[in-house]
N, C-alpha and C positions, 0 to 999 in steps of 0.2 A: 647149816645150809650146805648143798652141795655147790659147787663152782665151778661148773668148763670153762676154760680159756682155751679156746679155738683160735688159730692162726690161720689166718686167710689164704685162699688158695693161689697156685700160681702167676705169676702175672707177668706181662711184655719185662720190666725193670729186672724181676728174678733172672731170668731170661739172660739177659744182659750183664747181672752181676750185679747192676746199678744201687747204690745208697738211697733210695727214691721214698723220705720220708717227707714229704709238702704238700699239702691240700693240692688239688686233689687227688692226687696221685696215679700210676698206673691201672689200668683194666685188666681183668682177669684174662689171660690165653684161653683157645680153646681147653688145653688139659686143666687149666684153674676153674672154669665150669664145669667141668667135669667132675672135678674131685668136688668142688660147692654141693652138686647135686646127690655125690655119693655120701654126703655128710648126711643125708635124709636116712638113709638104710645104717648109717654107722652110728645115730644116738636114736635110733627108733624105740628103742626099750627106756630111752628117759622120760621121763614125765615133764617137759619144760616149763617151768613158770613163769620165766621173762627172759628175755630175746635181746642183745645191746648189738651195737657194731659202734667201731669207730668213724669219727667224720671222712676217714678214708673212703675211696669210691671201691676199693679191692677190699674191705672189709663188708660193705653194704652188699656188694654181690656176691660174697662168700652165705654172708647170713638170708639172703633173700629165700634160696628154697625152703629153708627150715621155718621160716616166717608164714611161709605158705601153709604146707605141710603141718606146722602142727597151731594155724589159723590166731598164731600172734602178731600184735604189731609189734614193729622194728624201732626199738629205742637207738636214739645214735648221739654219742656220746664223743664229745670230743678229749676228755680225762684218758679215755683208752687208743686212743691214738700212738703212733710208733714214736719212740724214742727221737728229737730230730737231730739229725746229721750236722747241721749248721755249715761252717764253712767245706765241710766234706760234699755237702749235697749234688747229689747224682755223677758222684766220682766212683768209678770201677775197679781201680787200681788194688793192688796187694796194700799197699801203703797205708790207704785210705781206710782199707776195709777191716786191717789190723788196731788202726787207730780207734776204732770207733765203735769194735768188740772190746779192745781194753778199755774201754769208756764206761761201757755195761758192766764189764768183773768188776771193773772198780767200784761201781756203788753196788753190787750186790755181795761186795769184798768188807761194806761202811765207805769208804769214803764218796760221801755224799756230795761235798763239793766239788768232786772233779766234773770236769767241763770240758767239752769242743767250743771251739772260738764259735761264736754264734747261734751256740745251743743254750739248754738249758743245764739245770744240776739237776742229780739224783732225788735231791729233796722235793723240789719241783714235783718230777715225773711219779714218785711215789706218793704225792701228797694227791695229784691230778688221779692218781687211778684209785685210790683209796677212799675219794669221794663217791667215784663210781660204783664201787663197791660197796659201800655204806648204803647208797641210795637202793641198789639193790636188797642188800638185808632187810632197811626198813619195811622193803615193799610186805615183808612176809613170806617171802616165795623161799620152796624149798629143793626147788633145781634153778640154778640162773644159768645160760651161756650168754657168754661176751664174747664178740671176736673181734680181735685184735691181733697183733702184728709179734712175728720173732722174739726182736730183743726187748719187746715191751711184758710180754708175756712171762719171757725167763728170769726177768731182773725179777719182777715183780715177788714171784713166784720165789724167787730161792731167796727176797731178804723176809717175804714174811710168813713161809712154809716153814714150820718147825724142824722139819729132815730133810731139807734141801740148803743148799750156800753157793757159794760163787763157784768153788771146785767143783761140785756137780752139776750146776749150769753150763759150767765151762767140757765139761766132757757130754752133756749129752743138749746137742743142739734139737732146735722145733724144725718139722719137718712142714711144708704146704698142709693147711689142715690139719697139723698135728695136735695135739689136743693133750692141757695139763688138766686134770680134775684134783679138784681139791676137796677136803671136807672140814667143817669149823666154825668160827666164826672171829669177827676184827675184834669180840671184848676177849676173849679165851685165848686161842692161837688155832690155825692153819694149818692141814696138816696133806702131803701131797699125796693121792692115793696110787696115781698113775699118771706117767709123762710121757708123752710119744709112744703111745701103745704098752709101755712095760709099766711094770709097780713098782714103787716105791716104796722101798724096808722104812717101818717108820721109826726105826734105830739109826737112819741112815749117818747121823752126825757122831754115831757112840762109839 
């Protein structure tokens, strides 16, 4: 199957800096609609088979044009939803926001039990998007996009992409709408074709 993981477009919180992972979260800016819309012309050569967004309200409006446009409904899946922040939540600071990317290296490093006070663990969030995934496999479809959220996207991606890990997560961050495609499947392995517009060597671990 092939796999887009779409990150959601800009929004008021990005803006801001803000850790803003809580139902329902921020609304897209004018430029987060923008780039939403530009998502229609940048996967127009996919043939999409199913369509997801997270119970996020900045996910749902990222994924709405493309819902249009290629006349899918919009599954919304709470499994893909953003990492949460826990006692960080909607904190701006350096401190905060240091804390809470070492949270993500660490489980996309194994350790799966580490924690923010308030949050969840690793094992959680990878078990929570895995179903999602699964569900989509079942469906049969042979293009899925999900969109979903930064660190949910890059954890994911580099503990069960074959040629991606925590050091390469860690050097190359998701951009607004930036977009990992994967190709594989959960009984075989995962393998990451393109992250934020570049390819991925698929030696990249060797």
């Amino acid at each position: 199957m092939r796999l887009l993981l779409v990150r959601h477009g800009q929004t008021t919180s990005n803006v801001r800096h803000l850790l803003d992972t809580a139902e329902p979260g921020a609304a897209l800016t004018d430029l987060g609609r923008q780039q939403a819309d530009a998502l229609v012309g940048v996967l127009a050569d996919e043939s999409i088979d199913v369509l997801m967004a997270s119970t996020l309200l900045r996910a749902q409006q990222t994924a709405n044009p493309l819902a249009l446009a290629h006349a899918l409904p919009l599954g919304v899946r709470h499994g893909i939803r953003e990492i949460g922040a826990g006692e960080l939540e909607m904190r701006g600071d350096t401190m905060a926001t240091h804390r809470y990317q070492a949270n993500a290296l660490d489980w996309a490093a194994g350790d799966l039990a580490s924690r923010i006070s308030g949050g969840g663990t690793g094992r959680d969030m990878l078990a929570a998007f895995d179903e999602v995934v699964a569900e989509v496999e079942s469906s049969g479809a042979a293009t899925a996009v999900l969109v979903s959220h930064g660190a949910a996207i890059v954890t994911w991606a580099a503990v069960r992409a074959a040629n991606a890990d925590a050091a390469y997560m860690a050097r190359h961050p998701l951009a607004n709408t930036g977009i990992v495609i994967l190709e594989g499947s959960s009984a075989t392995q995962w393998l990451a074709l393109s992250w934020n517009g570049d390819p991925v060597p698929v030696g990249q671990l060797n």
